[in-house]
PAGUMAR-837905 format. One record per residue (C-alpha): z, x, y. Coordinates in steps of 0.001 Angstrom, whole numbers, plus 524288, in hexadecimal, padded with zeros to 5 digits. Each point is the difference from the previous one (the first is absolute). Layout:
ZXY/...
//
This chain:
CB449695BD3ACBA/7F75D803BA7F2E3/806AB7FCA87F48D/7F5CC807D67F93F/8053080CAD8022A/80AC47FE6D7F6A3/7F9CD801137F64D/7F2FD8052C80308/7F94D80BA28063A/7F61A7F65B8068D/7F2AA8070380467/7F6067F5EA7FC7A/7FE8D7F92580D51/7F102800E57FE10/8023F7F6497F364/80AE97F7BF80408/809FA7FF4580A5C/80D887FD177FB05/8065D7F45D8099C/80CA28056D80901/80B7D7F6B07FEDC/7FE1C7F86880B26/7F1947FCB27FC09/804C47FC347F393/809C27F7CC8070C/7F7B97FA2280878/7F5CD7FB4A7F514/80AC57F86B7F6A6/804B97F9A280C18/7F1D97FC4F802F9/7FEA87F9A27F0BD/80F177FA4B80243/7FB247F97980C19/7F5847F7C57F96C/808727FEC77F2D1/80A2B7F8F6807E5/7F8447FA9C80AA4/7F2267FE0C7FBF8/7F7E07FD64809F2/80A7C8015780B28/802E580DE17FBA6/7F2988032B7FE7B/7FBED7FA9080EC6/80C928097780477/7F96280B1B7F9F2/7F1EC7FCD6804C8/805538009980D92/8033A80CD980057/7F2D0805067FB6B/7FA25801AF80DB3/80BAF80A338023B/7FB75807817F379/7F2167FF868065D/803B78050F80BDF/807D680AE87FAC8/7F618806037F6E5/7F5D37FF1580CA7/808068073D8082A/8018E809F87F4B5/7F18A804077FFB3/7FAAD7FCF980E18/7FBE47F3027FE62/801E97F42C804E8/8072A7F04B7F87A/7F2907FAED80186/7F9AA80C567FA50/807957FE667F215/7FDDB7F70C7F4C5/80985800997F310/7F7CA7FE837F2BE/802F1803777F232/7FAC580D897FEB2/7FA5380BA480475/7F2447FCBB7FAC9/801F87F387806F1/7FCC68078580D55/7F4BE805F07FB50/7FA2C7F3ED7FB9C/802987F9CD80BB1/7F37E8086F805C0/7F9CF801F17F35C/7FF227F03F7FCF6/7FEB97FD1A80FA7/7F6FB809F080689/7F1357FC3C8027C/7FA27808857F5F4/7F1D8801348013A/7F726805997F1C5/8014F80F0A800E5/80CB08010B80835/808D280B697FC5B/80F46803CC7FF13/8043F80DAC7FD6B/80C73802387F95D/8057180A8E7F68C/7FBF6801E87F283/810FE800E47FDA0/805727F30680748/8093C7F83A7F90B/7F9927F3177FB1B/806357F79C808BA/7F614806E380B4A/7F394802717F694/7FE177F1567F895/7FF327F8B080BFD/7F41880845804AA/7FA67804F67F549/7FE787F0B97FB41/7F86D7FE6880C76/7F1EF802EE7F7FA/7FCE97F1C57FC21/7FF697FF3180E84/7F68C80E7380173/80A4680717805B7/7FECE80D2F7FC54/80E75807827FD86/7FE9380EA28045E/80A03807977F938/805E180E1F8048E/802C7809D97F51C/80D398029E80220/8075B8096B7FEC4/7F6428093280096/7FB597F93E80CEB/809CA7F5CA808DC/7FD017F601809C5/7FF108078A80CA1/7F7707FE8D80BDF/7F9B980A3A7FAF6/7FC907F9B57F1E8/7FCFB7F3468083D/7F4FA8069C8089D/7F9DC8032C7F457/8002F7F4B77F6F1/8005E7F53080B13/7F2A37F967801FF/7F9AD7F42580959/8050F7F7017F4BE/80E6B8034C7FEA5/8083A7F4A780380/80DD7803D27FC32/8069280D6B7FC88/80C087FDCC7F8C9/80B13808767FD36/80F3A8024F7F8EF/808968053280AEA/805FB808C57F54D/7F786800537F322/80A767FB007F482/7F97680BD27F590/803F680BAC807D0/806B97FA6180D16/7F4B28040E80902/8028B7FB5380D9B/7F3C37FD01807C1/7FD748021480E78/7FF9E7F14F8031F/7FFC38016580E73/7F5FD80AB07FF90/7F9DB7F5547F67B/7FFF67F65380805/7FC6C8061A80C5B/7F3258025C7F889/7FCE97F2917F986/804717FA0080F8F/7F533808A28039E/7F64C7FE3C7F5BD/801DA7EFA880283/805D6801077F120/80C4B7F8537F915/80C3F807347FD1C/804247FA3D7F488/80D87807DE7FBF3/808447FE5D7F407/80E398034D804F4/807657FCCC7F311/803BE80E017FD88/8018A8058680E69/807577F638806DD/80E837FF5C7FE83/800EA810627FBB2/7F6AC8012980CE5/7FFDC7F8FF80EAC/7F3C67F8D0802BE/7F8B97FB5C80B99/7F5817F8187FD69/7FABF7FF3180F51/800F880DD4803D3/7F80E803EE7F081/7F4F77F5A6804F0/8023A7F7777F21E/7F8EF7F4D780093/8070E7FB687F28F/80B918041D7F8AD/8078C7FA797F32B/80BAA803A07F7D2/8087C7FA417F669/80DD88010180246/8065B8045D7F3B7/7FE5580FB1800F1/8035B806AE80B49/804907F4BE8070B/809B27FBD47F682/7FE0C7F2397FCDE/7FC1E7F69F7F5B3/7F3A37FFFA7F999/7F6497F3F980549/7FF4F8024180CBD/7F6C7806678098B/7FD2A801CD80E65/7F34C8013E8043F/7FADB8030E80F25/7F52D7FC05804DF/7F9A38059980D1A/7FE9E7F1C08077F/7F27E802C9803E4/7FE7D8011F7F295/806387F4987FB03/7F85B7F66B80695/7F27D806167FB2D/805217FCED7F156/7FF6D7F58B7F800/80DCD7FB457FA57/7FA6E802BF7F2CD/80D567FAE87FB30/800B27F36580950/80E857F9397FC2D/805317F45780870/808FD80B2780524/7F3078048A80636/7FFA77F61A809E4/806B97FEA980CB0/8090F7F6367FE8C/802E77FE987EFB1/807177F59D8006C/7F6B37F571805B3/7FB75800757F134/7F3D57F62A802D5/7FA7F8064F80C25/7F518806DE7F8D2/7F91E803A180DA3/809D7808118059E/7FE1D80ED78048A/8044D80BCC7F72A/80C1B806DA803F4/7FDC780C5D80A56/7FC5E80BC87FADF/806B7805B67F1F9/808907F2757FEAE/7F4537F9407FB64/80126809FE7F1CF/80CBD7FC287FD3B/7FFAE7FE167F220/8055C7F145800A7/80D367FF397FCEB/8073E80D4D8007A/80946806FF7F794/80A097FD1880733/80AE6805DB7F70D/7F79B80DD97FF17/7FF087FCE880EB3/80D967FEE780350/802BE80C5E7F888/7F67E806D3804D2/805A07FE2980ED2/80B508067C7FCD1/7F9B980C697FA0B/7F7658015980B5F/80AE37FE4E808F9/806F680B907F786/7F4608095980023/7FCCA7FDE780EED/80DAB8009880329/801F880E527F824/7F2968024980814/7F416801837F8F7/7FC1380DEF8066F/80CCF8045D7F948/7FE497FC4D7F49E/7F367806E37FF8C/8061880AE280407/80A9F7FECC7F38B/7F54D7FD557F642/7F78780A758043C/80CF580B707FE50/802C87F9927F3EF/7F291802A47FAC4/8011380D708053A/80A1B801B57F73B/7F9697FA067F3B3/7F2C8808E980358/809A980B6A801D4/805AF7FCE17F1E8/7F3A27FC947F96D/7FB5980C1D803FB/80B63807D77FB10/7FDBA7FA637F39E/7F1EA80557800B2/7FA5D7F2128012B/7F33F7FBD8803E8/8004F7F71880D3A/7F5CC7F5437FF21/802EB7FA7880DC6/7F98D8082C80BFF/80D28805B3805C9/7F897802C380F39/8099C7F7D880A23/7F5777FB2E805FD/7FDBC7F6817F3E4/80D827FFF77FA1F/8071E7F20D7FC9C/80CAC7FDC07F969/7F7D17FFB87F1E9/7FEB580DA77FB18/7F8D4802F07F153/8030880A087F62A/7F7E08053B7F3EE/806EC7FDBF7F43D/7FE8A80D5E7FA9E/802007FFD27F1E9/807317F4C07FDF4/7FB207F3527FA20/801F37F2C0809F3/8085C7FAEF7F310/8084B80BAE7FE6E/802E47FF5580FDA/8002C7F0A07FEE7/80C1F802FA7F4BB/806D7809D280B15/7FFBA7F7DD80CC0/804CD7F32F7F751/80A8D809037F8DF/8033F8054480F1F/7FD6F7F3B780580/7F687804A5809C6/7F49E7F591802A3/7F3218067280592/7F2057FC517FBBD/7FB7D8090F7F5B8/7F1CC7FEC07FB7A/7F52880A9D7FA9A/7FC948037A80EBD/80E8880520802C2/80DCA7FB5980300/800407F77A80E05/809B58041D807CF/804D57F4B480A5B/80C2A8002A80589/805C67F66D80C94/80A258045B80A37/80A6D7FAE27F948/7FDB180AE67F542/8082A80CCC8002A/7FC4780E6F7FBF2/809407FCE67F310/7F4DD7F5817FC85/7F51380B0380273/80806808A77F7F2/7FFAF7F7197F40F/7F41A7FD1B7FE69/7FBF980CDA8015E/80885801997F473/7F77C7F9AD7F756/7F63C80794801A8/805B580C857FC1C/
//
């Protein structure tokens, strides 16, 4: 099913997610349907979007009416950022290492006086513990990565959330490198909002995202991104004073992907048909056997190796070597991981065999 692996050593789900055969599949016959039928193909394909809806809601706890598809992963965060009721002096704490796609969207909150307080990670992480310090009577949101993309960090969401539920707070979690290597449920973690594109873990093309939205929630924001998909019937075009759509329907953003849609059902049916608690449990042994070789090779481990806060993204020092002269070795083996100054990324899926860990290990002998 991943046509990748003949030729590749593929460990660089935390960049991009190679498509399996049938996702492939399904996306040319999506494009074939509106090359040969236009509009009638297109109107096939749009029906079936309410089944892709209802899938990926059952796959993290939610529910259809819960779930709106958008382009990316920043898309979610701006859906609060953008729609909350900010007052001048309002704060969000976040990490001082979150991708950009969860920093931007509230740090570009001060024009509005909201105040962005950042944790000093790694040498502190967003726990309870960092929260009952740092939290005052003007935090509004705490924001998180399920599983940091620098050093594959996996936050406690539900002890998280439990908190923030407490506190009267917003949840606000970036999923994009947890989900699909890791289950998720965003009712029993107390999320009040959760986004991800789709083209890591989960497979699929780029340009499409899910985002959940607590329904409670929902109808305290404003649709900062109001389309005439926002409304409650679309297609009475001229009926301006119609309702919004229930809950996270109203942030569809307007007309979907619907190719990158159609793919991405079928790699979600894969992964939650393999069973997304085993496929943690394959990633994880497969990074016990990269930590076991990178330390056998007298390698520094950038990524904290505790189970409690393990993902499928594990981090090694580069040692000696320059990130061209191990660039030159994993294209010569072809092995793709990410290799930057901080280390080589380590991200394998559970399609990935102990041969795969095995060369790229290799390459950094």
């Amino acid at each position: 099913m991943f046509p990748v692996t003949r030729r590749w050593a593929y460990c660089d789900h935390a960049a991009v997610g190679p498509l399996p055969q049938p996702t492939r599949d399904a996306v040319v016959a999506a494009l074939d349907a509106q090359t040969g039928d236009g509009c009638a193909g297109i109107l096939d394909i749009e029906s079936r979007l309410e089944a892709v809806r209802c899938a990926v809601a059952a796959a993290i706890g939610a529910t259809a009416d819960d779930i709106a598809f958008m382009r990316s992963t920043s898309d979610g965060a701006l859906v609060v950022a953008n729609g909350f009721d900010w007052r001048d002096g309002d704060e969000v704490i976040l990490s001082d290492n979150e991708f950009g796609a969860n920093a931007f969207p509230w740090l570009n909150l001060h024009d509005v006086g909201v105040r962005p307080v950042l944790v000093r990670a790694p040498g502190q992480r967003l726990t309870v513990e960092t929260l009952e310090r740092m939290a005052t009577d003007r935090t509004r949101v705490v924001t998180v990565s399920f599983v940091g993309f620098s050093d594959g960090y996996r936050h406690d969401l539900a002890a998280l959330g439990a908190w923030c539920k407490a506190k009267g707070l917003i949840f606000a979690v970036d999923a994009i490198q947890g989900f699909g290597q890791l289950p998720l449920d965003v009712a029993a973690c107390d999320i009040d909002v959760c986004y991800f594109g789709v083209a890591k873990w989960l497979l699929s093309p780029q340009g499409l995202s899910v985002v959940y939205v607590r329904r409670e929630l929902a109808e305290r924001l404003r649709p900062a991104l109001c389309s005439w998909r926002s409304v409650k019937e679309p297609m009475r075009f001229l009926d301006y004073a119609q309702p919004l759509l229930p809950g996270a329907r109203r942030f569809d953003g307007a007309t979907v992907n619907y190719p990158a849609a159609i793919g991405f059902a079928e790699s979600l049916r894969l992964i939650t048909t393999a069973g997304l608690e085993n496929i943690e449990a394959h990633v994880l042994r497969l990074g016990d056997r990269f930590i076991a070789g990178v330390r056998s090779l007298g390698l520094p481990l950038v990524s904290e190796v505790e189970p409690a806060v393990r993902s499928g993204i594990v981090v090694a020092g580069r040692g000696r070597s320059s990130v061209e002269e191990l660039q030159r070795r994993a294209r010569q083996s072809n092995v793709q991981v990410t290799i930057r100054d901080t280390g080589v990324r380590f991200a394998p899926h559970g399609y990935n065999t102990d041969a795969d860990v095995d060369r790229v290990l290799s390459i950094l002998a």
